[in-house]
VEXVEXMI-234546 format. One record per residue (C-alpha): y, z negated, x negated; residue number from 1. Coordinates in Angstrom, 1 decimal, decimal comma. Layout:
<pts>
<pt v="Y" w="Z" u="X" k="NUM"/>
...
</pts>
This chain:
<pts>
<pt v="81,9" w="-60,2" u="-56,0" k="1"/>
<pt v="78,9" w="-62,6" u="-57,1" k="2"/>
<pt v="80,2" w="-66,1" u="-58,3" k="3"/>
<pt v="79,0" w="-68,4" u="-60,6" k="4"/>
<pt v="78,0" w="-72,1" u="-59,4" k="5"/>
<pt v="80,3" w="-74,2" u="-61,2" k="6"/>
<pt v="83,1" w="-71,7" u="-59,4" k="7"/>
<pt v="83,7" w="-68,7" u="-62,1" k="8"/>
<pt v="83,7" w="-65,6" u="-60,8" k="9"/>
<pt v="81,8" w="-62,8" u="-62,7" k="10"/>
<pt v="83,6" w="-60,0" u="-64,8" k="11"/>
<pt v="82,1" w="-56,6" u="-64,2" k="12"/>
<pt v="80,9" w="-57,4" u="-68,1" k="13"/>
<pt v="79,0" w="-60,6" u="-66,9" k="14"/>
<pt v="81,3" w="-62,7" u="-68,6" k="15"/>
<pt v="82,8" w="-65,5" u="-66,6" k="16"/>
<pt v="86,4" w="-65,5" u="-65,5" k="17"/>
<pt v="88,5" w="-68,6" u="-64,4" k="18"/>
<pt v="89,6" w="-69,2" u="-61,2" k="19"/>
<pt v="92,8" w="-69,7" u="-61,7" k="20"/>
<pt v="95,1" w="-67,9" u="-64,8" k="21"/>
<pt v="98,5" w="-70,0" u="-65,6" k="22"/>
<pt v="100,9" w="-67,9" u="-67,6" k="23"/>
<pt v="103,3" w="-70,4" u="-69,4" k="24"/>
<pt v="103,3" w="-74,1" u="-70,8" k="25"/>
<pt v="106,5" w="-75,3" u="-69,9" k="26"/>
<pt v="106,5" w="-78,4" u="-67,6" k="27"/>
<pt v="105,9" w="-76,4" u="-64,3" k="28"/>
<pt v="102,9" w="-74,4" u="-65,7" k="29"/>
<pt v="101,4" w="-77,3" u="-67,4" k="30"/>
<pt v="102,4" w="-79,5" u="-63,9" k="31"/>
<pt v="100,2" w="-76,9" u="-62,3" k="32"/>
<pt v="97,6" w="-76,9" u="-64,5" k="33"/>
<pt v="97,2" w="-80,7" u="-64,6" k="34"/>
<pt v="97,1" w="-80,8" u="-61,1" k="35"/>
<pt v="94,4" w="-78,0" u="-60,8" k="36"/>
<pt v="92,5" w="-79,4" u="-63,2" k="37"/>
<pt v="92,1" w="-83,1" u="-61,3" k="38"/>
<pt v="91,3" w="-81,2" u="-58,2" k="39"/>
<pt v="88,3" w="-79,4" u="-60,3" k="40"/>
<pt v="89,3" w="-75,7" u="-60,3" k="41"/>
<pt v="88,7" w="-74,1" u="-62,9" k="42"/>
<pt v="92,2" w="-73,0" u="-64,7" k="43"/>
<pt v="93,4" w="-71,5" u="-68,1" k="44"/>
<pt v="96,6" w="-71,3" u="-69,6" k="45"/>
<pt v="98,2" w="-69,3" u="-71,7" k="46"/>
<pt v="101,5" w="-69,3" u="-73,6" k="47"/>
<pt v="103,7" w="-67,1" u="-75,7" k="48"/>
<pt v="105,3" w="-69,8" u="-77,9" k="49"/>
<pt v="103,1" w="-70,7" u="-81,1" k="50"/>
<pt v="104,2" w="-74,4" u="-80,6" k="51"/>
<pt v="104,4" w="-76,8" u="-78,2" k="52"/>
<pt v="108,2" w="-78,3" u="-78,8" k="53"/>
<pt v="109,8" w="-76,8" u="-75,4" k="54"/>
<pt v="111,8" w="-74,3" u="-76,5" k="55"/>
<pt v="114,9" w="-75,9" u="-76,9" k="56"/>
<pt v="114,8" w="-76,9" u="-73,0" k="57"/>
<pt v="117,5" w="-78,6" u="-71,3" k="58"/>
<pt v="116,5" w="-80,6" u="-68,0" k="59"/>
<pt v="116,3" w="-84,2" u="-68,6" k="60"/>
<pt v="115,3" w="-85,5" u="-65,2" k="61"/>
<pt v="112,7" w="-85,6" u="-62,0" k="62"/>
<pt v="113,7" w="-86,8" u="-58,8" k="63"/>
<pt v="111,6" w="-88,7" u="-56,3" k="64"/>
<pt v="110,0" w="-85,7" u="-54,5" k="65"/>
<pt v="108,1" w="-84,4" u="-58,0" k="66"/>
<pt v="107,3" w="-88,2" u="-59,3" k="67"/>
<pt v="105,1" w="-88,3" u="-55,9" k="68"/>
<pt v="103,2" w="-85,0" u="-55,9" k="69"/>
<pt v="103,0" w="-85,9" u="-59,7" k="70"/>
<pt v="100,6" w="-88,5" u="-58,7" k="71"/>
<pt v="97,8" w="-86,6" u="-57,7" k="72"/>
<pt v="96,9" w="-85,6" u="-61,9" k="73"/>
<pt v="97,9" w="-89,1" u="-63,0" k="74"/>
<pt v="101,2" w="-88,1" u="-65,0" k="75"/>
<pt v="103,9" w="-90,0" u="-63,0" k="76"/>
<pt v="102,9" w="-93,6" u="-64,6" k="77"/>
<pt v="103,0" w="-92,3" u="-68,0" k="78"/>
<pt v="106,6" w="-90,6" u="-67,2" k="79"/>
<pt v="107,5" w="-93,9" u="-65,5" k="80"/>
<pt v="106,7" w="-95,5" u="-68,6" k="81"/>
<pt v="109,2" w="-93,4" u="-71,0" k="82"/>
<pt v="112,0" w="-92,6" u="-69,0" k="83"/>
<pt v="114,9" w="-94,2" u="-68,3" k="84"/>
<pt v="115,4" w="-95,0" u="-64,6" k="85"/>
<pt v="118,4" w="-93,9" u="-62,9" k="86"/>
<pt v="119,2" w="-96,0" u="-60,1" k="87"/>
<pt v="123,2" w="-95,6" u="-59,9" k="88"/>
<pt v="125,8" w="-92,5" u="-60,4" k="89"/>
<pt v="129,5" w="-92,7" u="-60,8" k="90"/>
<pt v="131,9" w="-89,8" u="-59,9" k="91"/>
<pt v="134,7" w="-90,8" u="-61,8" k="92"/>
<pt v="138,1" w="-89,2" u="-61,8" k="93"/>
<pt v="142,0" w="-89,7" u="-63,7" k="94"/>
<pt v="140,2" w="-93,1" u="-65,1" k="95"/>
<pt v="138,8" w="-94,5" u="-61,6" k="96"/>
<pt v="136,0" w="-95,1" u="-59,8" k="97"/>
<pt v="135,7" w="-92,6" u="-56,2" k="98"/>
<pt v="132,1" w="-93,8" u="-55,1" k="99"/>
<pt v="128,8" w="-94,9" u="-56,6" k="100"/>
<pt v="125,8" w="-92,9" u="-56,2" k="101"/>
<pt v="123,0" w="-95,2" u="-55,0" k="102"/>
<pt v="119,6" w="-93,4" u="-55,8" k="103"/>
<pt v="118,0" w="-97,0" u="-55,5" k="104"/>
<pt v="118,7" w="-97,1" u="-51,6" k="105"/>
<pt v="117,1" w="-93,9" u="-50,5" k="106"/>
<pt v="113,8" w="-94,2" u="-48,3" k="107"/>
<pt v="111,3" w="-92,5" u="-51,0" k="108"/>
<pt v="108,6" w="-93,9" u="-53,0" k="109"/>
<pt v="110,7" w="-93,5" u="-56,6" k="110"/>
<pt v="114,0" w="-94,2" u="-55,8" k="111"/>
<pt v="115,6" w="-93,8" u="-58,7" k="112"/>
<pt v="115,6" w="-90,2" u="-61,4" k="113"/>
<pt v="113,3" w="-90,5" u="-63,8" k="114"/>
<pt v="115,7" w="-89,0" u="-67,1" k="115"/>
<pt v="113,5" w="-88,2" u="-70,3" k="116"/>
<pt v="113,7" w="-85,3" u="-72,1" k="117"/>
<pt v="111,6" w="-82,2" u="-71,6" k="118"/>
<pt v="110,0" w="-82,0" u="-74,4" k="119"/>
<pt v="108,8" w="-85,4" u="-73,5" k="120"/>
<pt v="107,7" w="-84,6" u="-70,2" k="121"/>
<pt v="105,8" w="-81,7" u="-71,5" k="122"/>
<pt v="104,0" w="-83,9" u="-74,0" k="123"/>
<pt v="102,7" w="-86,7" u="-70,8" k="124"/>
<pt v="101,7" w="-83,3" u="-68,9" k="125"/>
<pt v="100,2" w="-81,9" u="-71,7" k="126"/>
<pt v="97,6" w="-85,1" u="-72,1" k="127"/>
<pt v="96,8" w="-84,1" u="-68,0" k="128"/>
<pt v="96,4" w="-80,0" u="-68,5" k="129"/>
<pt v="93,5" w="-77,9" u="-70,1" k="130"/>
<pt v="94,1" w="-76,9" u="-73,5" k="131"/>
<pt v="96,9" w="-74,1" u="-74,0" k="132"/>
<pt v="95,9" w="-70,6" u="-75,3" k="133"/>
<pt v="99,3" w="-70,1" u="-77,5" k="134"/>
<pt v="100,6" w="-66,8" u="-79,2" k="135"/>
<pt v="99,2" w="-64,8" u="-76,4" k="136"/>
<pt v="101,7" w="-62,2" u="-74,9" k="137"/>
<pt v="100,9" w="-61,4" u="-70,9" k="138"/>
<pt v="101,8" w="-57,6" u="-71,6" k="139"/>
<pt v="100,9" w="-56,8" u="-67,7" k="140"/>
<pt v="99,1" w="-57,7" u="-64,7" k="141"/>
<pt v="97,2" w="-55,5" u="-62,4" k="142"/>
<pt v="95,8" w="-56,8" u="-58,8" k="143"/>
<pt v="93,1" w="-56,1" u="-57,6" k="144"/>
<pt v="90,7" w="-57,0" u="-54,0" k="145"/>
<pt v="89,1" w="-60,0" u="-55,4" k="146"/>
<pt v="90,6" w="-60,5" u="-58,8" k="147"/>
<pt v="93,8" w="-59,6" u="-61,4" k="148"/>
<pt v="93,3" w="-57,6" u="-64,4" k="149"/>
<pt v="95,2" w="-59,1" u="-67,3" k="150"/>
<pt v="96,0" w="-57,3" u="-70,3" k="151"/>
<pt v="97,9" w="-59,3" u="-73,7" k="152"/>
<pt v="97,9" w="-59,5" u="-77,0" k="153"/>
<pt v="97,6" w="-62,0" u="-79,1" k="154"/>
<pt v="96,2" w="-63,7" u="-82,8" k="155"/>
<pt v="93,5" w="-61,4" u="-82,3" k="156"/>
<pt v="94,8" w="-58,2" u="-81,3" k="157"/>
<pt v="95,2" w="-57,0" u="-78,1" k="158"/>
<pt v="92,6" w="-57,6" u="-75,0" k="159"/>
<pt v="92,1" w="-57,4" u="-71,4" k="160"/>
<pt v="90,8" w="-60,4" u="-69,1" k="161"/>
<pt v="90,2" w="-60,7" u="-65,4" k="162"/>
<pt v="91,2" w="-63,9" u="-63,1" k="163"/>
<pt v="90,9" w="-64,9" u="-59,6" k="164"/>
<pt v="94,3" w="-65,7" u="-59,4" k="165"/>
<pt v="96,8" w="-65,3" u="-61,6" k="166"/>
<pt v="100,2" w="-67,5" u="-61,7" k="167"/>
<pt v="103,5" w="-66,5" u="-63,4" k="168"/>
<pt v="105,5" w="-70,0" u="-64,5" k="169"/>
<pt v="106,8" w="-68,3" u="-67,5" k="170"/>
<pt v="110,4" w="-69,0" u="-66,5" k="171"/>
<pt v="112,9" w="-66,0" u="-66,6" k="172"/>
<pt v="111,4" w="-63,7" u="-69,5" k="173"/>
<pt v="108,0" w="-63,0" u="-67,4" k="174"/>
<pt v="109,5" w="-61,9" u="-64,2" k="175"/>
<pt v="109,2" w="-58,1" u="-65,5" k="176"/>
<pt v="105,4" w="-58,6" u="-65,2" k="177"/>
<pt v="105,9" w="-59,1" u="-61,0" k="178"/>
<pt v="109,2" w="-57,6" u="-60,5" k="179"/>
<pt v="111,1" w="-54,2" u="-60,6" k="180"/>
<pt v="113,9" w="-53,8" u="-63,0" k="181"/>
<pt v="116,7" w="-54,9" u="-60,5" k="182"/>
<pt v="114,9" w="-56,2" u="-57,8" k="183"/>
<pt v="115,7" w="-60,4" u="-58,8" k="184"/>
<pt v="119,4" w="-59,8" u="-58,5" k="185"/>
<pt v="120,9" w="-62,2" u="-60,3" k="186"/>
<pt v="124,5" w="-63,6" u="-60,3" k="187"/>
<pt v="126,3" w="-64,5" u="-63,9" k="188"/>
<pt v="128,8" w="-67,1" u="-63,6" k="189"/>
<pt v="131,6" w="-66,8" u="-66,2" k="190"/>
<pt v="131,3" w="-70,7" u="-66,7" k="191"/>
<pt v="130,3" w="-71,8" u="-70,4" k="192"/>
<pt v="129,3" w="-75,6" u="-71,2" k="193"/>
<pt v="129,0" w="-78,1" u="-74,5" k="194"/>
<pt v="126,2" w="-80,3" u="-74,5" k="195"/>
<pt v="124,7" w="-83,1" u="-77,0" k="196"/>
<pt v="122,5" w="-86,1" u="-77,0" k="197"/>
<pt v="124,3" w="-88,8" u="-78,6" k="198"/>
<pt v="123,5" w="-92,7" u="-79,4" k="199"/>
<pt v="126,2" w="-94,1" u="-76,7" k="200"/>
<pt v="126,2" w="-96,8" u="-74,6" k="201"/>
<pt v="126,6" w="-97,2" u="-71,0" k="202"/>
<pt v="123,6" w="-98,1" u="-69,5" k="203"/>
<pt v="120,8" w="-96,9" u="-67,1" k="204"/>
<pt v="124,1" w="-95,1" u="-64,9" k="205"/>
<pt v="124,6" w="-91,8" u="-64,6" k="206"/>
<pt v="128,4" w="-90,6" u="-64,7" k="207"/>
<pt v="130,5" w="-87,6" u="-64,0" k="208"/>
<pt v="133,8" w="-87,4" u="-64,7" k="209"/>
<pt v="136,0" w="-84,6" u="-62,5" k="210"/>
<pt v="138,9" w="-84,5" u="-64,1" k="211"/>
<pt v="141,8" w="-81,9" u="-64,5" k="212"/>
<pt v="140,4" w="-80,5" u="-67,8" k="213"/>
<pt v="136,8" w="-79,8" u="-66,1" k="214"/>
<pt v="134,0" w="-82,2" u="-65,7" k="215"/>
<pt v="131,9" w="-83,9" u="-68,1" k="216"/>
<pt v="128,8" w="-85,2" u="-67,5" k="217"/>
<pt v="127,0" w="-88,4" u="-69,2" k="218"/>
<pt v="123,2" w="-89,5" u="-68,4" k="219"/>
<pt v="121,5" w="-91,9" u="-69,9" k="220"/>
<pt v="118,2" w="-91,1" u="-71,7" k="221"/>
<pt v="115,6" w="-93,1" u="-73,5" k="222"/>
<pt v="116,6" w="-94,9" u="-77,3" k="223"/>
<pt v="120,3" w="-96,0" u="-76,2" k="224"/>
<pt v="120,9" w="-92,4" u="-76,2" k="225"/>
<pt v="122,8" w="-90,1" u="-73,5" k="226"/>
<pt v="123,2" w="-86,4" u="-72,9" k="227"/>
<pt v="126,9" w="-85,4" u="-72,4" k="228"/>
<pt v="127,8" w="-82,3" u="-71,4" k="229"/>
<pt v="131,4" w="-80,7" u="-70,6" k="230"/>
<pt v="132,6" w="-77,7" u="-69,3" k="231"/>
<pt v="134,2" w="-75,5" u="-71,6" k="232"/>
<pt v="135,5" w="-72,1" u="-69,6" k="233"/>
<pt v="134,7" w="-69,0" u="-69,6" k="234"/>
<pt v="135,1" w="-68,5" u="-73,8" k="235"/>
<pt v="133,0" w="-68,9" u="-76,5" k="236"/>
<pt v="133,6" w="-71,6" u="-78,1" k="237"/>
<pt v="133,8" w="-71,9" u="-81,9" k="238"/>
<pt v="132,8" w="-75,5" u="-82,9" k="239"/>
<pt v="130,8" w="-77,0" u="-80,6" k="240"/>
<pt v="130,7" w="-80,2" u="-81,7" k="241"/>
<pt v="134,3" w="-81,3" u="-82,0" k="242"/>
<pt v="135,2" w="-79,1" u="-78,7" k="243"/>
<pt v="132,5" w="-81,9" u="-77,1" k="244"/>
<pt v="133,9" w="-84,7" u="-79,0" k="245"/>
<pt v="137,6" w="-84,0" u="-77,8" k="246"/>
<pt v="136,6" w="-83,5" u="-74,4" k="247"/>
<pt v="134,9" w="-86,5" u="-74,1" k="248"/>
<pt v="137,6" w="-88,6" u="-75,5" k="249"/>
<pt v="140,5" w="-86,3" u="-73,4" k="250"/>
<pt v="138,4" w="-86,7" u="-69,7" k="251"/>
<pt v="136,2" w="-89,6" u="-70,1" k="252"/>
<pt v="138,0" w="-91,6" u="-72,4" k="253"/>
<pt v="135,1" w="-92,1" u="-74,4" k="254"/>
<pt v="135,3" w="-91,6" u="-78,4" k="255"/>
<pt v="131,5" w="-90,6" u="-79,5" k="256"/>
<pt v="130,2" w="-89,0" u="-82,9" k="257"/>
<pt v="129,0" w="-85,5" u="-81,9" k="258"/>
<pt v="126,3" w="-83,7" u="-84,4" k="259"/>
<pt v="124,3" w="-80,4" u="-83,2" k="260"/>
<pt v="126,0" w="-79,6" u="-80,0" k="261"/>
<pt v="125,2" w="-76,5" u="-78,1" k="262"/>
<pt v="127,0" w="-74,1" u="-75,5" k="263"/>
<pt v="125,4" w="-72,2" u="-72,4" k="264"/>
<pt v="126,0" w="-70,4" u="-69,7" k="265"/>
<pt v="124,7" w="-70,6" u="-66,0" k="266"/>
<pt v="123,4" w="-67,8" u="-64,0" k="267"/>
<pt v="121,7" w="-67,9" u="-60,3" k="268"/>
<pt v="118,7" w="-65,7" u="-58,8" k="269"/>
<pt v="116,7" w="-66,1" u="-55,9" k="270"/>
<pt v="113,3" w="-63,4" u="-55,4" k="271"/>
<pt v="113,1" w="-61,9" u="-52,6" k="272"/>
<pt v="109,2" w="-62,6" u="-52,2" k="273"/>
<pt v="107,0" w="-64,9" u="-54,8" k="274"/>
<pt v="103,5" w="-63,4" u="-54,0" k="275"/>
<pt v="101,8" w="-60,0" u="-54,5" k="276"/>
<pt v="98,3" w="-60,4" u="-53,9" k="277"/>
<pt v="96,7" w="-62,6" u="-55,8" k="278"/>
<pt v="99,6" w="-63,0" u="-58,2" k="279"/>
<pt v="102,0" w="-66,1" u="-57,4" k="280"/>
<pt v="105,6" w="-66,7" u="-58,9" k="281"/>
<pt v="106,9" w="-70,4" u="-59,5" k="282"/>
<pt v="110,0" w="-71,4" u="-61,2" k="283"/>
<pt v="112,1" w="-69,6" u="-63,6" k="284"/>
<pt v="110,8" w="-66,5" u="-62,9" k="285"/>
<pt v="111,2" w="-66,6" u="-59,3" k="286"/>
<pt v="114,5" w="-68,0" u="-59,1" k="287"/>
<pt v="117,2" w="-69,5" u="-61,4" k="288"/>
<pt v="120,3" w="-72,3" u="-60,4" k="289"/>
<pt v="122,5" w="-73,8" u="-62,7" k="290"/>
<pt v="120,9" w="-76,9" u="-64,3" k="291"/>
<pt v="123,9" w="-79,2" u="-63,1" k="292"/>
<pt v="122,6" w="-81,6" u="-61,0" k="293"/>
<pt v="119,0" w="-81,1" u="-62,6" k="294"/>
<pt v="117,6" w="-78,8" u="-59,4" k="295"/>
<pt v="116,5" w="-75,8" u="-61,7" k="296"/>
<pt v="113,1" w="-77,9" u="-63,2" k="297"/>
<pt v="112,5" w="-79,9" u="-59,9" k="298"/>
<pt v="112,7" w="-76,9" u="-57,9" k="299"/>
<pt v="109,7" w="-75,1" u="-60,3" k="300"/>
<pt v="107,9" w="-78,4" u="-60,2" k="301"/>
<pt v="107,8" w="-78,3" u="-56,3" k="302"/>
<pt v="106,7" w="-74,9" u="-56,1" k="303"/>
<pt v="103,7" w="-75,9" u="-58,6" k="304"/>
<pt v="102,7" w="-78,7" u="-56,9" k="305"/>
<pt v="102,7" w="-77,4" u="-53,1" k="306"/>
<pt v="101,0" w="-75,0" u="-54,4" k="307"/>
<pt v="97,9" w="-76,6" u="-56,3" k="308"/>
<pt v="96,2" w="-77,0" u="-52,8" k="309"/>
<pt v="96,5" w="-74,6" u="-51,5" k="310"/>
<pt v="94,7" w="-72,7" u="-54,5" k="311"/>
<pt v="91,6" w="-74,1" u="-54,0" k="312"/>
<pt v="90,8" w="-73,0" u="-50,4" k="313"/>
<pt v="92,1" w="-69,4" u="-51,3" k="314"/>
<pt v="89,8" w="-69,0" u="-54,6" k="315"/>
<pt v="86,6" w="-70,2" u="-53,4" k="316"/>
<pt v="86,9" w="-69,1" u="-49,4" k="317"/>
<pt v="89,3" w="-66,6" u="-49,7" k="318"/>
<pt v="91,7" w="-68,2" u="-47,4" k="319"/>
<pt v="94,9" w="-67,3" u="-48,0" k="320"/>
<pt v="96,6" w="-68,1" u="-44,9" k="321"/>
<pt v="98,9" w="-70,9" u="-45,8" k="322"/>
<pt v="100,3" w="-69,1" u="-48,6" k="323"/>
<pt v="102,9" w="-67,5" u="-46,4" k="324"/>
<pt v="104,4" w="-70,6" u="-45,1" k="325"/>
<pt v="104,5" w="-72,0" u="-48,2" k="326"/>
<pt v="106,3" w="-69,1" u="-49,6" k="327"/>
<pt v="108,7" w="-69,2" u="-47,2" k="328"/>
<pt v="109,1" w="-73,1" u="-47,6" k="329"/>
<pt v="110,0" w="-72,2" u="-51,2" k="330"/>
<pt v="112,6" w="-69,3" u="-51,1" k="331"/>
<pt v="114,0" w="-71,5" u="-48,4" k="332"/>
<pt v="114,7" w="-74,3" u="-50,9" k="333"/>
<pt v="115,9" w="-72,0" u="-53,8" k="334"/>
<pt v="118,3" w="-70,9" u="-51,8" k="335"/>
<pt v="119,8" w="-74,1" u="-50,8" k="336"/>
<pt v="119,6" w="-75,6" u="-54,7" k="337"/>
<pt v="121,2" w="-72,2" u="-55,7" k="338"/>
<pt v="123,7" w="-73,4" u="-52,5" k="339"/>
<pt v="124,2" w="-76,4" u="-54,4" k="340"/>
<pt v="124,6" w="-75,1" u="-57,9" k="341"/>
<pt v="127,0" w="-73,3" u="-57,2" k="342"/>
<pt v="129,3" w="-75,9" u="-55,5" k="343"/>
<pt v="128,2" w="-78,1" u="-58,6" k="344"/>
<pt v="129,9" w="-75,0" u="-60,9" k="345"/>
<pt v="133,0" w="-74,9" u="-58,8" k="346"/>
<pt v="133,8" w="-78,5" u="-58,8" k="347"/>
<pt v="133,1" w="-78,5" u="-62,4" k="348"/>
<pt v="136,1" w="-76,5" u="-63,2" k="349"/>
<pt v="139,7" w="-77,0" u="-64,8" k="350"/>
<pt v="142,0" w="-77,0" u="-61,7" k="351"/>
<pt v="145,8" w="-77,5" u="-61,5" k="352"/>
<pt v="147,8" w="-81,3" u="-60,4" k="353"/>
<pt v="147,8" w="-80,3" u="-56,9" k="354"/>
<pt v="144,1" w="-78,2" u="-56,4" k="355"/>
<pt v="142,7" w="-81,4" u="-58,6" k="356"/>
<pt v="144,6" w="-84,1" u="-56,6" k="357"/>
<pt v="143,5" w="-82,3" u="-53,5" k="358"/>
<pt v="139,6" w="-82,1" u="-54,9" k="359"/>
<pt v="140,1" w="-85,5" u="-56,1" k="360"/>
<pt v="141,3" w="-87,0" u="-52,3" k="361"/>
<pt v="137,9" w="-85,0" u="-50,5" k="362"/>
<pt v="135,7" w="-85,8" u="-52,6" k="363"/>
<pt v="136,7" w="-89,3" u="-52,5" k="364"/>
<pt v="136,7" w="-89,2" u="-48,4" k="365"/>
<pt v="133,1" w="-87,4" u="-48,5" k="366"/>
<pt v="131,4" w="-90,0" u="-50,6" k="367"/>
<pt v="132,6" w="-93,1" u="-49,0" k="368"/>
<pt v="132,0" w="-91,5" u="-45,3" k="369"/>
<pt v="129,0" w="-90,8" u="-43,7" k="370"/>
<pt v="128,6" w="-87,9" u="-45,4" k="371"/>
<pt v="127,6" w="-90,0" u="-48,6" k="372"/>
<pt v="123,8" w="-90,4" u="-47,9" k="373"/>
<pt v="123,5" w="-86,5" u="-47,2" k="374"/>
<pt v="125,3" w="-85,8" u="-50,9" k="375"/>
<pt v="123,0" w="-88,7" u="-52,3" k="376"/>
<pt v="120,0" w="-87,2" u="-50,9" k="377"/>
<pt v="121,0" w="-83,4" u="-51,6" k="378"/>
<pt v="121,4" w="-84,3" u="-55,2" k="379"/>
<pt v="117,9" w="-86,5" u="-55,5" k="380"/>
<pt v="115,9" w="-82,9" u="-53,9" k="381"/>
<pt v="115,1" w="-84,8" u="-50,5" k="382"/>
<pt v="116,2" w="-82,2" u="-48,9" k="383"/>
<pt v="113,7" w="-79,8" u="-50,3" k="384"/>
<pt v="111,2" w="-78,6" u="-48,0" k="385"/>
<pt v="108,7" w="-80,2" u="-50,0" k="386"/>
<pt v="109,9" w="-83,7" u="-50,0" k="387"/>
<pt v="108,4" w="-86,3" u="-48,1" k="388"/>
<pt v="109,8" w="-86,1" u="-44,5" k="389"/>
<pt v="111,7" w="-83,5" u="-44,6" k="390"/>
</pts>
């Protein structure tokens, strides 16, 4: 296929085509994006939402490993500059302390979580990415040898495009445009969960609180405010904001005003495979983990930015050949957050005097043993295949 000198392919029309097609502007397509962008490949991006507001996301914080590759398009200073840095966590349980969390002593250039919300991490990226087509609808993609034919609709109808290569970041709701029905199996947990953002003090520390009722979480977040969340079984739950409220007071001893809380579930999928062709899955729509512990948004933002460089050999030489290990590399870590998750969801529960006691006395023993660094480092993503050193 002839190409165009500033890198555009041409359409069998003549008209140019980018190199690179992002489908979705959350923070991992827009990460991606950014970071194509600064390396000077040419990259659109398109997005079903009409606005730009996040979607009523819920992740709150990026670890160490993402803050670094987050360097390479210029957005980690202006992240830095809004979050709140967490340096210290607190399990807490029946009142007292078990162990501290020390973020601040691991060997990584951002030792700390940076915690804003997303919707504030998608507005630093956004300043970083290429302008986002919104209201267009990816309807389906079809690969070809040297391209993808995309058809959508959108504010003007519906229309078909060509890309060099096209990637799906359009979390869960796009993984019908790579997958079969049934081929992501995915695992519903029966867990449901209360969370607000409240003004609360407390500090740049991040606590959880395991106690007999189920756990509650509290992270700070920018504007003396902090996200609380608490686990709430497996039934609906009627009033969300004074289930949070009482649950707070009853497990963290905490008495907070609680307006606009919401409840969610938790769900876990890992793909089998996150390339066909020239199409390439990160994030949502490649695999899913409960958000405790934050993994589910670092996880997507380490497949984006592993895979920025590798784009750039692939669409102008056709050299695909590190894709495989990278793929591999990815499904290796979304396994082991989806590992993680899971033991996040079981600890989280209700459990009895003796199961809690028992929880309660291991937990305690694990985090002021040796196995403390390895939990400290497990829940800060350095033991992601894409972190520095690993």
């Amino acid at each position: 296929m002839p190409r165009c000198p500033a890198g555009r392919a041409a359409t069998p029309k003549g008209g140019p085509m980018p190199e690179v097609l992002v489908v979705g502007a959350g923070p991992v397509g827009l990460a991606l994006s950014a970071d194509l962008r600064a390396r000077g490949i040419d990259v659109e991006v398109v997005d079903r939402r009409v606005d730009s507001d996040g979607g009523g996301t819920r992740a709150i914080g990026i670890h160490s490993p993402a803050l670094a590759l987050l360097e390479s398009c210029g957005a980690t200073d202006g992240i830095r500059a809004e979050a709140v840095r967490i340096e210290r966590g607190e399990a807490r349980a029946d009142g007292r302390l078990l162990a501290a969390i020390r973020f601040d002593r691991l060997r990584a250039r951002h030792p700390y979580v940076a915690a804003l919300p997303q919707s504030d991490t998608m507005r630093v990226l956004t300043a970083f990415a290429p302008p986002v087509r919104r209201g267009v609808v990816v309807t389906s993609l079809h690969p070809e040898r040297d391209a993808v034919r995309v058809a959508s609709s959108g504010p003007d109808g519906p229309a078909e495009t060509r890309a060099g290569v096209v990637v799906v970041a359009s979390g869960w709701a796009g993984r019908e445009l790579v997958y079969r029905p049934g081929a992501v199996r995915t695992h519903h947990y029966p867990d449901r969960y209360v969370m607000a953002d409240v003004e609360a003090s407390g500090g740049p520390v991040a606590r959880v609180h395991l106690e007999r009722g189920g756990v509650v979480e509290s992270f700070p977040l920018p504007g003396g405010r902090r996200r609380l969340v608490a686990w709430a079984g497996s039934d609906e739950v009627t009033d969300a904001d004074s289930f949070l409220r009482d649950a707070v007071a009853a497990r963290a001893g905490v008495a907070v005003d609680i307006a606009g809380a919401s409840t969610f579930g938790v769900r876990r999928a890992v793909a089998p495979a996150l390339r066909r062709g020239r199409i390439v899955v990160v994030g949502d729509a490649g695999h899913e983990v409960s958000p405790i512990g934050g993994q589910g948004m670092n996880l997507g933002l380490l497949d984006a930015l592993t895979l920025a460089p590798l784009l750039a050999p692939w669409v102008r030489r056709g050299d695909d050949t590190p894709l495989a290990q990278w793929e591999r590399d990815r499904l290796a870590s979304a396994r082991h957050a989806a590992r993680l998750a899971s033991l996040n969801t079981v600890l989280g529960r209700a459990a009895g005097p003796l199961a809690h006691a028992m929880r309660t006395a291991a937990l305690r023993t694990m985090l002021r043993g040796p196995g403390a660094g390895v939990f400290t480092r497990a829940y800060a993503m350095r033991l992601d295949r894409a972190a520095p050193g690993t």
